[in-house]
C-alpha positions in Angstrom: -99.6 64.1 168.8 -102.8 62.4 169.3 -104.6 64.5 167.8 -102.5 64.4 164.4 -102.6 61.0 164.9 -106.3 60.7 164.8 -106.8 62.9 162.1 -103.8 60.5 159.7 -106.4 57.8 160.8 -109.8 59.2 159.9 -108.1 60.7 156.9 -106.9 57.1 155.7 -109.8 55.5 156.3 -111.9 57.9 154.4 -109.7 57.1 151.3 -110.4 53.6 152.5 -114.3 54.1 151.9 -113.8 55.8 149.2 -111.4 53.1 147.2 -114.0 50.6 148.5 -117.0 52.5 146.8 -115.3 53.3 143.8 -114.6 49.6 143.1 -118.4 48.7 144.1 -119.7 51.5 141.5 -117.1 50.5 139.0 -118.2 46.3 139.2 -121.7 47.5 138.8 -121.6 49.8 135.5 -121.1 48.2 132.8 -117.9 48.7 131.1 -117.3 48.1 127.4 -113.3 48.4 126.0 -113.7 49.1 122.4 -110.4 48.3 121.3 -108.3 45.1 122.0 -105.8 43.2 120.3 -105.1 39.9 122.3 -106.4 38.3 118.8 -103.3 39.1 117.0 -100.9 38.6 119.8 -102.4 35.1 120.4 -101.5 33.8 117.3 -98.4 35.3 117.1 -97.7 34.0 120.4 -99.1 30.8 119.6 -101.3 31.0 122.7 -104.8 31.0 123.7 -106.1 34.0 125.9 -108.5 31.3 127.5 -105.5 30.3 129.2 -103.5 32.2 132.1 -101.3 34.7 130.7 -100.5 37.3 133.0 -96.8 38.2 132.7 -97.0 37.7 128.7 -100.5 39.6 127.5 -102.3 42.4 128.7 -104.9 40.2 129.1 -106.3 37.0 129.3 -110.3 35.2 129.6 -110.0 35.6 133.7 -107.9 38.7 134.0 -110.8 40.7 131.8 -113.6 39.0 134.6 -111.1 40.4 137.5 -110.6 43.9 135.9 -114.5 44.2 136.1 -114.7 44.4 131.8 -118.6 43.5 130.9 -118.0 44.0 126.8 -114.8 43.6 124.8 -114.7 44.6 121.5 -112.1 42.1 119.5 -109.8 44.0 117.1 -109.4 41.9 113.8 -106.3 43.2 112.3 -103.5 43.0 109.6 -101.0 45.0 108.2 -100.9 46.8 104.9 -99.1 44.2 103.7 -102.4 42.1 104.1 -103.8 43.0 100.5 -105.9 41.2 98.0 -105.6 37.4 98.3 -104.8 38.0 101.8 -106.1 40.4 104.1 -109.8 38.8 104.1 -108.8 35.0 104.8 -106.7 36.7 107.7 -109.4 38.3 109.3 -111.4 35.5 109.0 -108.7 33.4 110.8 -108.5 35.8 113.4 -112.8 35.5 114.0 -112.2 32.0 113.9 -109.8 32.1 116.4 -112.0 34.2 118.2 -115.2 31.3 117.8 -112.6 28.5 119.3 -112.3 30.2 122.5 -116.0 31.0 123.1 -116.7 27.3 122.2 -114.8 26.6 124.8 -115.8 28.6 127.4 -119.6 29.4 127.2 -120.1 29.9 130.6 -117.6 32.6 130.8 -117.9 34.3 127.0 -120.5 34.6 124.6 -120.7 36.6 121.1 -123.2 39.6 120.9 -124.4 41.1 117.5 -127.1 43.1 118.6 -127.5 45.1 122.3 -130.3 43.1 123.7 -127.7 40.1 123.0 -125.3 42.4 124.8 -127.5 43.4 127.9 -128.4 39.5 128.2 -125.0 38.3 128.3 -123.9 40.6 130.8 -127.2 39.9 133.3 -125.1 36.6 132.5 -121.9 37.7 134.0 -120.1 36.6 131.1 -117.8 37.8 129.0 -119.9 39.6 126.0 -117.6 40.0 123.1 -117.7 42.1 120.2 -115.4 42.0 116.4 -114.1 45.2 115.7 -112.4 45.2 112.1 -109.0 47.2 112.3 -108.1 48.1 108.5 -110.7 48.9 105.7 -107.9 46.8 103.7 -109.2 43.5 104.8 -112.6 44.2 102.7 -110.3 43.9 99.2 -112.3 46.8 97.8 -115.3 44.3 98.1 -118.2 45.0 99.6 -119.5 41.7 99.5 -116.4 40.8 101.9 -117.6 43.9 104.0 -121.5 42.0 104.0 -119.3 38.5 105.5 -117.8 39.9 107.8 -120.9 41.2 109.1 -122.7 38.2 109.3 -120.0 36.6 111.1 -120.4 39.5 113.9 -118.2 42.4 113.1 -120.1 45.1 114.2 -117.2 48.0 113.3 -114.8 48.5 111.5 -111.9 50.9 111.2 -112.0 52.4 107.7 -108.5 52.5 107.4 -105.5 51.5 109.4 -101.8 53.2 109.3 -101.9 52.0 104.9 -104.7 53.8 103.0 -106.9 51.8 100.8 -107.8 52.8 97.4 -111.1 54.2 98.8 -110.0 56.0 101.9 -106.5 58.1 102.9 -105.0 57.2 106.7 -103.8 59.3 108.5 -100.3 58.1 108.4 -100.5 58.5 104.9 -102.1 62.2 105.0 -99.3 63.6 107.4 -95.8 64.0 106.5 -93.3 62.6 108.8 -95.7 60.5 110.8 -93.9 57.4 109.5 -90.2 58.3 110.8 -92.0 60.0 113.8 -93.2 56.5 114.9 -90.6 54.5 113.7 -92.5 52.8 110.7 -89.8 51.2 108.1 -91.3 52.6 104.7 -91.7 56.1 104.0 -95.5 57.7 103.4 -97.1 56.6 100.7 -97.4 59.5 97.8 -100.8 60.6 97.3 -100.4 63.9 96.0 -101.5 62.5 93.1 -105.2 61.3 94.1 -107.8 63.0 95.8 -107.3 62.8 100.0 -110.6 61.3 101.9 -113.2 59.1 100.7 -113.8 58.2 96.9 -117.3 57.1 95.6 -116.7 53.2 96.3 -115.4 55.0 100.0 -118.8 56.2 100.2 -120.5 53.2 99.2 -118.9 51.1 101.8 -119.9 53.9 105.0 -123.9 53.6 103.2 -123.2 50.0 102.9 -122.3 50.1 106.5 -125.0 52.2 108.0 -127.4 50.0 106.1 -126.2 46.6 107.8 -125.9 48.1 111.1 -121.9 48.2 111.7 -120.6 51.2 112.9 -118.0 53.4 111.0 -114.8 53.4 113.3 -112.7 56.7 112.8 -109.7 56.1 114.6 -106.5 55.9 112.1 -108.1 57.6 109.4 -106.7 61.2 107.6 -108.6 64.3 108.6 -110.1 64.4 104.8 -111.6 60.9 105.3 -112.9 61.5 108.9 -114.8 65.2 107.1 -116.1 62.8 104.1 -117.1 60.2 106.3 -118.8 62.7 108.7 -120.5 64.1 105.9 -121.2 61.1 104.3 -122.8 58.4 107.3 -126.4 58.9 108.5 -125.4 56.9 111.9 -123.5 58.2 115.1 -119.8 57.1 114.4 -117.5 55.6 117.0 -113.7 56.6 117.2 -112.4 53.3 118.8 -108.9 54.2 120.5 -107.5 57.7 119.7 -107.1 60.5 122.1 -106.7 64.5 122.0 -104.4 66.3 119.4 -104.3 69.6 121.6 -102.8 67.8 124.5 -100.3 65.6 122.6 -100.0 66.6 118.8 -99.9 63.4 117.0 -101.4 62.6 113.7 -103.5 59.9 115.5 -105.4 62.2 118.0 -108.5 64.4 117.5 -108.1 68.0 116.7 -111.2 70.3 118.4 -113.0 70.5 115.2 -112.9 67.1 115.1 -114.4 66.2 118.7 -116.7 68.5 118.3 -118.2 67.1 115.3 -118.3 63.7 116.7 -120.2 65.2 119.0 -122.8 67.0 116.9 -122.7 63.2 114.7 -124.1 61.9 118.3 -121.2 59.9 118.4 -117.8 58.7 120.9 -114.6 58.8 121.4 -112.6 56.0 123.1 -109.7 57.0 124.9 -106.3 55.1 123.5 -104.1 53.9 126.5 -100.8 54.2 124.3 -97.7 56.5 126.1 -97.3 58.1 122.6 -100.7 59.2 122.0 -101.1 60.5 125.9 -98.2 62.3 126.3 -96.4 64.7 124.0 -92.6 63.6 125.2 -93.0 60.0 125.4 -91.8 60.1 121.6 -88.6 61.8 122.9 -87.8 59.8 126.1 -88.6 56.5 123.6 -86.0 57.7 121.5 -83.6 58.4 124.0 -84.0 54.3 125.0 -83.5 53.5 121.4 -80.5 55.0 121.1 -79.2 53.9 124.1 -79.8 50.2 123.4 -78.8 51.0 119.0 -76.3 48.3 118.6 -79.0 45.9 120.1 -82.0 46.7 118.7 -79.9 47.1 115.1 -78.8 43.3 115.5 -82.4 42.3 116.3 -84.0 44.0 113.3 -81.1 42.3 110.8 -82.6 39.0 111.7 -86.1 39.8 111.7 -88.7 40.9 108.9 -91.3 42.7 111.4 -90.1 46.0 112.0 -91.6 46.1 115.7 -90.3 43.4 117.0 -87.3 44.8 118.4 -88.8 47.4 120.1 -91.0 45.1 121.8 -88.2 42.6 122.6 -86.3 45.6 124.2 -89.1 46.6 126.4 -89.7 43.5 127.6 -86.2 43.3 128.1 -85.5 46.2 130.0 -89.0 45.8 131.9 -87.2 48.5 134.9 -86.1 51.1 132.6 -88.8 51.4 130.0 -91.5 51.9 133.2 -90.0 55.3 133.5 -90.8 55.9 130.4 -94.4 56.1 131.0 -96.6 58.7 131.4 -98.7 59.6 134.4 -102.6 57.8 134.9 -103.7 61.4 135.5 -102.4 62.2 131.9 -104.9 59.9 130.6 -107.5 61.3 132.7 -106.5 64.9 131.4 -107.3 63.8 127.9 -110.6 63.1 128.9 -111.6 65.5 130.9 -110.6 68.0 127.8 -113.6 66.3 126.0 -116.2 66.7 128.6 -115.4 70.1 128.9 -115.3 70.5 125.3 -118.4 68.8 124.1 -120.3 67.1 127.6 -119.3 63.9 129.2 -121.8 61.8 126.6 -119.0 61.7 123.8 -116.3 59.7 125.5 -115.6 56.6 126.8 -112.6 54.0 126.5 -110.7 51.7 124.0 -107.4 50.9 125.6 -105.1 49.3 122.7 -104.0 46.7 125.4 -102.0 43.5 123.7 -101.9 46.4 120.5 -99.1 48.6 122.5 -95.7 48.1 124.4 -96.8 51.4 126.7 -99.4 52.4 128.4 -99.4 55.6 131.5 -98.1 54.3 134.7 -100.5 51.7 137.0 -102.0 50.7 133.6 -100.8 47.3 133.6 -103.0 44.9 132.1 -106.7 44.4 131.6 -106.8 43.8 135.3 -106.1 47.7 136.1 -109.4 49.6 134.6 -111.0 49.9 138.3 -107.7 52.6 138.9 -109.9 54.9 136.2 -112.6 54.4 138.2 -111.2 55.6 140.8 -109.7 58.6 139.5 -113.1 59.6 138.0 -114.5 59.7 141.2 -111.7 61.6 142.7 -112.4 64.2 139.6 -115.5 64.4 141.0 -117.4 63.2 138.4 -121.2 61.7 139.0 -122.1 57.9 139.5 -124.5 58.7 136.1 -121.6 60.3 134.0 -118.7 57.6 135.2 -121.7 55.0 134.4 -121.7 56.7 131.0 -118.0 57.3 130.3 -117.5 53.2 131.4 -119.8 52.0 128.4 -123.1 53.5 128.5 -122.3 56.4 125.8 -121.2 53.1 123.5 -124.4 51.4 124.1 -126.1 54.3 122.9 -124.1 54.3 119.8 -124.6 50.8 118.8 -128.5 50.7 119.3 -128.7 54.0 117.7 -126.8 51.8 114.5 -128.7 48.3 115.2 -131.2 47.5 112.1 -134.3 46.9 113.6 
């Protein structure tokens, strides 16, 4: 009895140590997040993530200092119904917002444009924070807009989002039954009728971007745009917050051929923290909470222009229920693990969707939660030099190898 006794012990404090040095080797790398929306859900909340959130964001100015994040890359975003007249005076809104809180707090956050400014304000310990544009719509079909947004610090953007421009296809748009499949309102847009991918004023905007130095974001795009943008950019790209097709089959996830030209482009993939994306039956368990709670959410969505709003309500709502609903944290890990032993462990890395998504895999609970993958990567048994690389180096690569000398 003693002896099983001392072994529980020594057993549980070696789990101990190792907890203690994952947390040590995760607050020393540098982690960058390449996809966050706490932008959009301020304003719509009418809060300010420079305030304390926890129990109403993902995130908050503190919480991303206590989940040991180094770089966060601001999504900018709109819906399609954001078009001309609109979309670029809303992204501009959401930058402002953006400035406000930095202007506030400059000894906690600080906006980086260029890596040396990122490696600086990191040696800092601030905050460094990035503008990622989510939605090729908010340009107007202007590339001068595309040049203004750069000089205000976008330093990617996403060349479409779930609407197709009248340059590049989504890939909502490209893949029938995506729409229902996720619950959008409208059905897909018909473009039998035009050539899928990038156009010629497509391709103008990815050579207007490699020439200013902002990196062409992949994520959300149709398989025909990602092939003409592949073909078509001179830079590594970036795929912001998708995961892998072949382990959940959704139109927003990577099929092989497309990791492994990433890859071969020199460029990453950031793992999306979103239950759908991870797991191939969260669609179906979702839907069996829908239709449990139908007579609710219908009532909701008759008083209420947003079609997501409902959802969102519920979840909140039913807080207990909805958490079995999630997905496993070694689900996640599984995605990611596919791509290092698909294409090597310098091709991956995160962009977790928080304040973007009502789900994320189980113990994923906020910004606060990113040692946890830590921790599982070095469970996995993966090196201090490829969790280093997975945690943000492989981005840093990416954006000097785009930076305009």
């Amino acid at each position: 009895m003693k002896k099983l006794l001392l072994l529980c012990l020594t057993l549980g404090y070696c789990v101990f140590l190792q907890a203690q040095s994952s947390r040590k080797l995760h607050f020393k790398s540098i982690l960058v997040d390449t996809h966050n929306d706490i932008l959009t859900t301020a304003i719509d909340e009418k809060v300010s993530f420079d305030q304390h959130l926890k129990g109403k964001t993902h995130s908050d100015l503190d919480r991303f200092k206590e989940g040991g994040v180094d770089v966060e890359i601001f999504s900018v975003w709109s819906d399609g119904s954001y078009g001309p007249g609109k979309g670029f005076k809303h992204a501009n809104r959401q930058i402002d917002t953006l400035y406000a809180v930095i202007k506030r707090n400059p000894d906690k956050i600080a906006l980086v444009t260029t890596p040396a400014e990122l490696m600086k304000t990191v040696k800092q310990g601030k905050l460094a924070a990035m503008i990622g544009v989510e939605g090729g719509h908010m340009i107007e079909d202007r590339p001068d807009y595309l040049d203004s947004l750069f000089k205000r610090g976008t330093r990617y953007m996403t060349l479409t989002w779930n609407n197709s421009t009248s340059w590049a296809t989504s890939a909502m748009d490209e893949t029938p039954g995506s729409r229902l499949q996720f619950g959008a309102d409208s059905a897909a847009k018909d473009i039998k009728e035009r050539k899928k991918g990038l156009n010629d004023l497509g391709k103008q905007i990815v050579r207007r971007m490699n020439e200013l130095g902002m990196m062409v974001d992949l994520s959300h795009v149709g398989e025909q745009t990602f092939w003409d943008a592949i073909n078509t950019t001179t830079k590594p790209v970036i795929v912001s917050h998708s995961c892998v097709y072949s382990i959940c089959p959704v139109f927003r996830n990577l099929k092989d051929n497309q990791i492994k030209a990433v890859a071969k482009n020199g460029g990453v993939i950031h793992l999306n923290f979103f239950s759908g994306f991870v797991d191939s039956a969260f669609m179906t368990r979702n839907q069996a909470f829908a239709l449990k709670h139908k007579a609710e959410r219908d009532s909701i969505r008759s008083t209420v222009t947003d079609p997501y709003f409902a959802d969102n309500y519920l979840f909140q709502k039913y807080a207990d229920e909805v958490k079995s609903l999630r997905p496993p944290l070694s689900l996640l890990l599984d995605h990611l693990d596919y791509i290092v032993k698909l294409v090597g462990v310098d091709y991956v890395g995160l962009g977790s969707d928080f304040d973007g998504i009502n789900s994320a895999p189980q113990q994923l609970d906020d910004v606060t939660c990113f040692p946890l993958i830590t921790e599982e990567l070095v469970k996995r048994g993966y090196s201090k030099k490829a969790i280093r690389k997975i945690l943000g180096e492989n981005f840093i690569r990416v954006f000097k190898a785009n930076t305009v000398q």
